[in-house]
C-alpha positions as CSV (number, residue, x, y, z in Angstrom):
1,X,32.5,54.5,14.9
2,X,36.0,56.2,15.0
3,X,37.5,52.4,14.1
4,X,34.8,51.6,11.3
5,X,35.4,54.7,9.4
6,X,39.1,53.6,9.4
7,X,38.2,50.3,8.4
8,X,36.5,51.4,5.7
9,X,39.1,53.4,4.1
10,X,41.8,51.0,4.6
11,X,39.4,48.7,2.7
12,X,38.7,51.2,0.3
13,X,42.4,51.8,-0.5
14,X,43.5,47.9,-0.5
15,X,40.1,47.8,-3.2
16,X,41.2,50.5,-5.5
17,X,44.9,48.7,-5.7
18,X,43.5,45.4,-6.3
19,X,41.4,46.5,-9.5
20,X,44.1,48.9,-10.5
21,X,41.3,51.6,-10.2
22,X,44.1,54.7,-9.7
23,X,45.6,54.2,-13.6
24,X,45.0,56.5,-16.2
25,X,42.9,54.5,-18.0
26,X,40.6,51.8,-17.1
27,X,42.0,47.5,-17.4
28,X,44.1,48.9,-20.3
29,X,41.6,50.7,-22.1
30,X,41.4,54.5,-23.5
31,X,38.8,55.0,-21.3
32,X,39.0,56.1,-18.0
33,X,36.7,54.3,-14.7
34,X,34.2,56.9,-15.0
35,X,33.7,56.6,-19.1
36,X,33.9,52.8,-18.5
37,X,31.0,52.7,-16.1
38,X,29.0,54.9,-18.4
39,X,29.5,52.4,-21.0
40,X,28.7,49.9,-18.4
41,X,25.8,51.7,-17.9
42,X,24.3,52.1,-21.6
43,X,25.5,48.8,-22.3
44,X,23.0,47.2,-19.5
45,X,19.6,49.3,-20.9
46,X,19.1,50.3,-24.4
47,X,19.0,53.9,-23.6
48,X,19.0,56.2,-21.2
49,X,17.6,59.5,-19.9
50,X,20.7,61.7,-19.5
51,X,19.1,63.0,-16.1
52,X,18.0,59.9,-15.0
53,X,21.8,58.2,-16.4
54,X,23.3,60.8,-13.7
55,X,21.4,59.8,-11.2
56,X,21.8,56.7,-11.6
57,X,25.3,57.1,-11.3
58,X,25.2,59.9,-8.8
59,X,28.0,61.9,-10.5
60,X,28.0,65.9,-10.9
61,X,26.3,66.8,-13.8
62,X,29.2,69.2,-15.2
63,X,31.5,66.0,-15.1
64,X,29.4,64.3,-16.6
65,X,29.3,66.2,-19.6
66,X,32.5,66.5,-20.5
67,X,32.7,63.0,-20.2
68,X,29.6,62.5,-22.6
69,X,31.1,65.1,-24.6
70,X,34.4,63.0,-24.6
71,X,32.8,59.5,-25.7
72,X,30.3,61.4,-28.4
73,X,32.8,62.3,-30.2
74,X,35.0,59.4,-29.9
75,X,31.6,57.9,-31.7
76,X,30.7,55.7,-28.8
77,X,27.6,57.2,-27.8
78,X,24.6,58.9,-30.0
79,X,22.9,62.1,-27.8
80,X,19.5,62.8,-29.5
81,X,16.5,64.9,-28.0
82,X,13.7,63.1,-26.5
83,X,10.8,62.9,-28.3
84,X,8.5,64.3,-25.1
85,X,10.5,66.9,-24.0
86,X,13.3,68.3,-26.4
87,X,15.5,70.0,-23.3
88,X,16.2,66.4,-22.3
89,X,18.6,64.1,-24.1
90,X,18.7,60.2,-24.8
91,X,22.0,58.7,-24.8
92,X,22.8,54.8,-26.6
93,X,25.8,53.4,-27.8
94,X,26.7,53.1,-31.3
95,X,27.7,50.0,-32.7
96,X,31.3,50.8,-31.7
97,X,30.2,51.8,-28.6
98,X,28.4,48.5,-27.5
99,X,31.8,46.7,-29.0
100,X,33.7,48.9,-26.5
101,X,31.6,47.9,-23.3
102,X,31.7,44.3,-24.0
103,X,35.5,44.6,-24.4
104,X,35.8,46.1,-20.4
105,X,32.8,43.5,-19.4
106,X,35.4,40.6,-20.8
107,X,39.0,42.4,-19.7
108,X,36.6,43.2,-16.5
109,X,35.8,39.4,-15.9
110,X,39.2,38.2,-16.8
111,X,40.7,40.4,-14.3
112,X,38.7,39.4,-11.5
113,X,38.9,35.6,-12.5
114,X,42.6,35.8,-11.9
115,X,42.1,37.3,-8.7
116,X,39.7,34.5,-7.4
117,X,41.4,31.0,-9.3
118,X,42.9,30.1,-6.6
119,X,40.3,30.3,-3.6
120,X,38.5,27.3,-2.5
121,X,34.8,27.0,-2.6
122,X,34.3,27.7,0.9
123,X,36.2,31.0,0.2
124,X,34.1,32.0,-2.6
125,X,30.9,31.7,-0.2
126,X,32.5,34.0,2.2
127,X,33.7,36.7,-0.5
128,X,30.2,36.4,-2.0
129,X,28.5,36.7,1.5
130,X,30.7,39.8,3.0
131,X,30.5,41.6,-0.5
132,X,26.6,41.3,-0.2
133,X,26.3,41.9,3.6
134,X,28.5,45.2,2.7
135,X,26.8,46.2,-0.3
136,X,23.3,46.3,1.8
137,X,24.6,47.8,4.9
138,X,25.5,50.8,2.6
139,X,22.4,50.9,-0.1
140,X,19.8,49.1,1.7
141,X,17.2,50.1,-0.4
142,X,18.8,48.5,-3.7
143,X,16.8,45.2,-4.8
144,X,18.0,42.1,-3.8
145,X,17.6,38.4,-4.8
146,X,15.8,36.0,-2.3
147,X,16.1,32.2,-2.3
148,X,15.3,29.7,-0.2
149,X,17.3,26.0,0.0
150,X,17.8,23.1,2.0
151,X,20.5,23.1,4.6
152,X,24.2,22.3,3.7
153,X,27.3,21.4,5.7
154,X,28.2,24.3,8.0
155,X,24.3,26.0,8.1
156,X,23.9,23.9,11.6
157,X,26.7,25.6,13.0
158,X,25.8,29.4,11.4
159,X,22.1,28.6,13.2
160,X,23.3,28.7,16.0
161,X,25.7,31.1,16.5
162,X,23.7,33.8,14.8
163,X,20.6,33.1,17.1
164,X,23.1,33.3,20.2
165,X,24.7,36.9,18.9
166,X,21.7,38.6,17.2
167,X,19.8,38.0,19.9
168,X,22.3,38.7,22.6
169,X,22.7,42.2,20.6
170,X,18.9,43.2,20.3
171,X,17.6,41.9,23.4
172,X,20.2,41.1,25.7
173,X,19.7,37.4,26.1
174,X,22.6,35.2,28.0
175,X,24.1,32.2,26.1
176,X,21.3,30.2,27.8
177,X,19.5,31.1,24.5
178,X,22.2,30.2,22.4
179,X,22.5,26.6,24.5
180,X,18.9,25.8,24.0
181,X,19.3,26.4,20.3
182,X,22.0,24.3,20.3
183,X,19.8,21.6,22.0
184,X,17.2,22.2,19.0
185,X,19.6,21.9,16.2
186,X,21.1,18.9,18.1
187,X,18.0,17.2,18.2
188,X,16.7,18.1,14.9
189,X,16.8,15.3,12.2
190,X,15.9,17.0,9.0
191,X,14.7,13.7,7.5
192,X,11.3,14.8,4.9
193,X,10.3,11.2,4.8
194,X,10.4,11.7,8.7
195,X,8.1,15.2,8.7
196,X,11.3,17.3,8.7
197,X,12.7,19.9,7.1
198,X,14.9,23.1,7.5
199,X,16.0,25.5,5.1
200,X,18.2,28.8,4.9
201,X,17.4,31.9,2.9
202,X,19.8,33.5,0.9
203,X,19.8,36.9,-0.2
204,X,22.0,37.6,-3.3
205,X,24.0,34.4,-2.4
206,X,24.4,35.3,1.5
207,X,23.0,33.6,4.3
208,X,19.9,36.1,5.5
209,X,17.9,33.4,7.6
210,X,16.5,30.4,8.6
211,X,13.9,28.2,9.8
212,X,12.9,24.9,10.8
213,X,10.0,22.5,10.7
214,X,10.0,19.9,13.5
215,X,7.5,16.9,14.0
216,X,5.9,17.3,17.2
217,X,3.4,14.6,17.0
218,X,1.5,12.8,14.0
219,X,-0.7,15.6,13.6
220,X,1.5,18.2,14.3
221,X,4.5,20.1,13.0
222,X,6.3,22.9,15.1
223,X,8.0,26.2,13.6
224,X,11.1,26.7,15.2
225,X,14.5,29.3,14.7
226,X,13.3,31.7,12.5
227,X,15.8,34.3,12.4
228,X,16.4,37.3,10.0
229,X,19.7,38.6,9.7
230,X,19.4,42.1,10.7
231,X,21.0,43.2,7.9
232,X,18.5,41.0,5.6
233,X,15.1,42.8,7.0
234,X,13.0,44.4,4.4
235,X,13.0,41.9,1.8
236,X,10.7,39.4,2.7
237,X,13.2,37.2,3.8
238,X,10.9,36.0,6.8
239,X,7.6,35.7,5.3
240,X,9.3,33.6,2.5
241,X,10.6,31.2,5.3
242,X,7.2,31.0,7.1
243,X,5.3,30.5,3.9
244,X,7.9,27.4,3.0
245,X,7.7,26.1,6.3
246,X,3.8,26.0,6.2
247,X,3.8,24.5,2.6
248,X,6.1,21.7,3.8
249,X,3.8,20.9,6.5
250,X,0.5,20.9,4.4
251,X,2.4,18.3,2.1
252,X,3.1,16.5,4.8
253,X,-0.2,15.8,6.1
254,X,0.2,17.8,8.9
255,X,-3.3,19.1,10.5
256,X,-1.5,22.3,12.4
257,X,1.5,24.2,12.8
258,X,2.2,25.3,16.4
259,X,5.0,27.6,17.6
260,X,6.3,29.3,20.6
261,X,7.4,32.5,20.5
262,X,8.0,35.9,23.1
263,X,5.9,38.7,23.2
264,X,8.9,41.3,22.6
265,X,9.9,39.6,19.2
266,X,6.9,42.3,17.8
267,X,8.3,41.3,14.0
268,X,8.0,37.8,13.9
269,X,5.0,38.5,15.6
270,X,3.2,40.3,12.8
271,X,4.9,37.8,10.2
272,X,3.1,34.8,11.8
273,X,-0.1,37.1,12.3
274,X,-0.4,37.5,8.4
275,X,0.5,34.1,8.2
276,X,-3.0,33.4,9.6
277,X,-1.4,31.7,13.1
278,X,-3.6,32.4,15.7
279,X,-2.3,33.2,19.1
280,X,-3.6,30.5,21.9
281,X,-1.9,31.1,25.3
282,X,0.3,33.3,27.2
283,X,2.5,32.8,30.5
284,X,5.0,34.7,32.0
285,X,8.6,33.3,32.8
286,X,12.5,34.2,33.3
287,X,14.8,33.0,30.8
288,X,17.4,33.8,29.0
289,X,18.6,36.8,31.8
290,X,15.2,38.5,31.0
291,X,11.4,38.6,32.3
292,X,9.5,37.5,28.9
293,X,6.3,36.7,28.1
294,X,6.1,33.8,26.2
295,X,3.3,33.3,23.7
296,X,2.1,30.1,21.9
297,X,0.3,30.3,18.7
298,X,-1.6,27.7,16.1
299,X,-2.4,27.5,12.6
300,X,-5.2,24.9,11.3
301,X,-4.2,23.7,8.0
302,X,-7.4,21.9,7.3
303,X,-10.2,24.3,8.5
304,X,-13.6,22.4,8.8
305,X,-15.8,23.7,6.4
């Protein structure tokens, strides 16, 4: 923890010098970081509850008035009493206010252009995916965009070395795990035309998980590697997976979906519960450095009426 916390402010300090956030006023504006993001703010929603403005921005309220005092009377912003409670006030910008925030948002995007011209694409991913795997570490509970795509170059590779660490971390497994995985991805040819398919999910651009649907036999496809970032959990991000996984197979003419799973992996569990899989067997075995139960479960895709 010691280390982190240093981290965290060396970051924060190389960040503020980047953006130039220490100067006296904000990408060569008047306006100072904490007027700009209230323009930001008003800017983004036609208007705002003053309280709900400050908590938004989680700022001290007396700091926040002078600086709504300070952008009032520059004529930026209009404070009127709201119509269902005259002791709160509604805050907009004023025509030279809104011309003022799209200024920053276009000296704001120019800036950071400059700072990224010259990285390659591969770089771009990996600013994209630290930036999102720090901003949800921090304020988990802010939405965040899920998608789902088809694998690219490199997603092999991120399989399985995430399936070999996460699950090292949470359940103590030995790199036989992370071998068989291996094997799996190896084997897996990912042809649709073939009854194959794989996809990552992303959330807000970063890769949060994946999944794959493997042809076991004519009449049966097989979900395999599902895996949730840890940092990813709490936005759907596996249910989205299972539910693409199953819809692949349906289109593919597939009669079931079988998988095989271990009893202590209690979320996946209950994702492929709701699912409407069906748990079929049990046995007990030693792998991966632990005692396990492994579990094998079945969904019909074509019930008889």
């Amino acid at each position: 923890m010691p280390n982190t916390v240093q981290e965290l402010r060396a970051f924060n300090r190389r960040w503020t010098q980047v953006l130039g956030l220490l100067d006296r006023h904000f990408l060569g504006t008047p306006y100072s970081l904490t007027e700009g993001r209230v323009l930001y703010e008003l800017a983004r929603q036609d208007d705002w509850e003053r309280l709900d403005l400050r908590r938004q921005l989680a700022i001290d309220d007396s700091f926040l008035t002078r600086v709504l005092t300070r952008l009032e009377r520059s004529g930026l912003i209009d404070s009127v009493r709201s119509d269902g409670d005259g002791r709160r006030r509604r805050l907009r910008l004023t025509a030279q206010g809104r011309d003022a925030a799209a200024e920053l948002d276009r000296r704001a995007d120019t800036q950071l252009t400059a700072h990224v011209a010259a990285l390659s694409h591969d770089q771009e991913r990996a600013l994209v995916e630290a930036m999102t795997v720090v901003s949800t570490l921090v304020m988990p509970r802010v939405d965040r965009a899920v998608r789902v795509r088809a694998l690219r170059p490199g997603d092999r590779g991120w399989i399985i070395e995430r399936h070999g660490a996460v699950y090292a971390e949470e359940y103590g497994w030995n790199d036989e795990f992370e071998r068989l995985v291996a094997r799996v991805v190896a084997d897996f040819g990912g042809t649709p035309s073939e009854g194959e398919a794989a996809w990552i999910a992303e959330v807000d651009g970063a890769r949060a998980g994946c999944i794959l649907c493997c042809r076991r036999d004519d009449s049966t496809a097989q979900l395999r590697l599902l895996l949730v970032e840890p940092w990813a959990r709490g936005f759907g991000v596996g249910r989205r997976l299972v539910d693409e996984c199953i819809r692949f197979a349906r289109l593919a003419g597939y009669r079931d979906v079988v998988l095989w799973t271990n009893d202590v992996l209690t979320a996946a569990r209950r994702i492929y519960q709701a699912a409407g899989f069906e748990l079929t067997d049990e046995e007990r075995h030693h792998s991966f450095g632990a005692d396990l139960v492994g579990q094998h479960w079945k969904l019909p895709l074509h019930r008889p009426a």
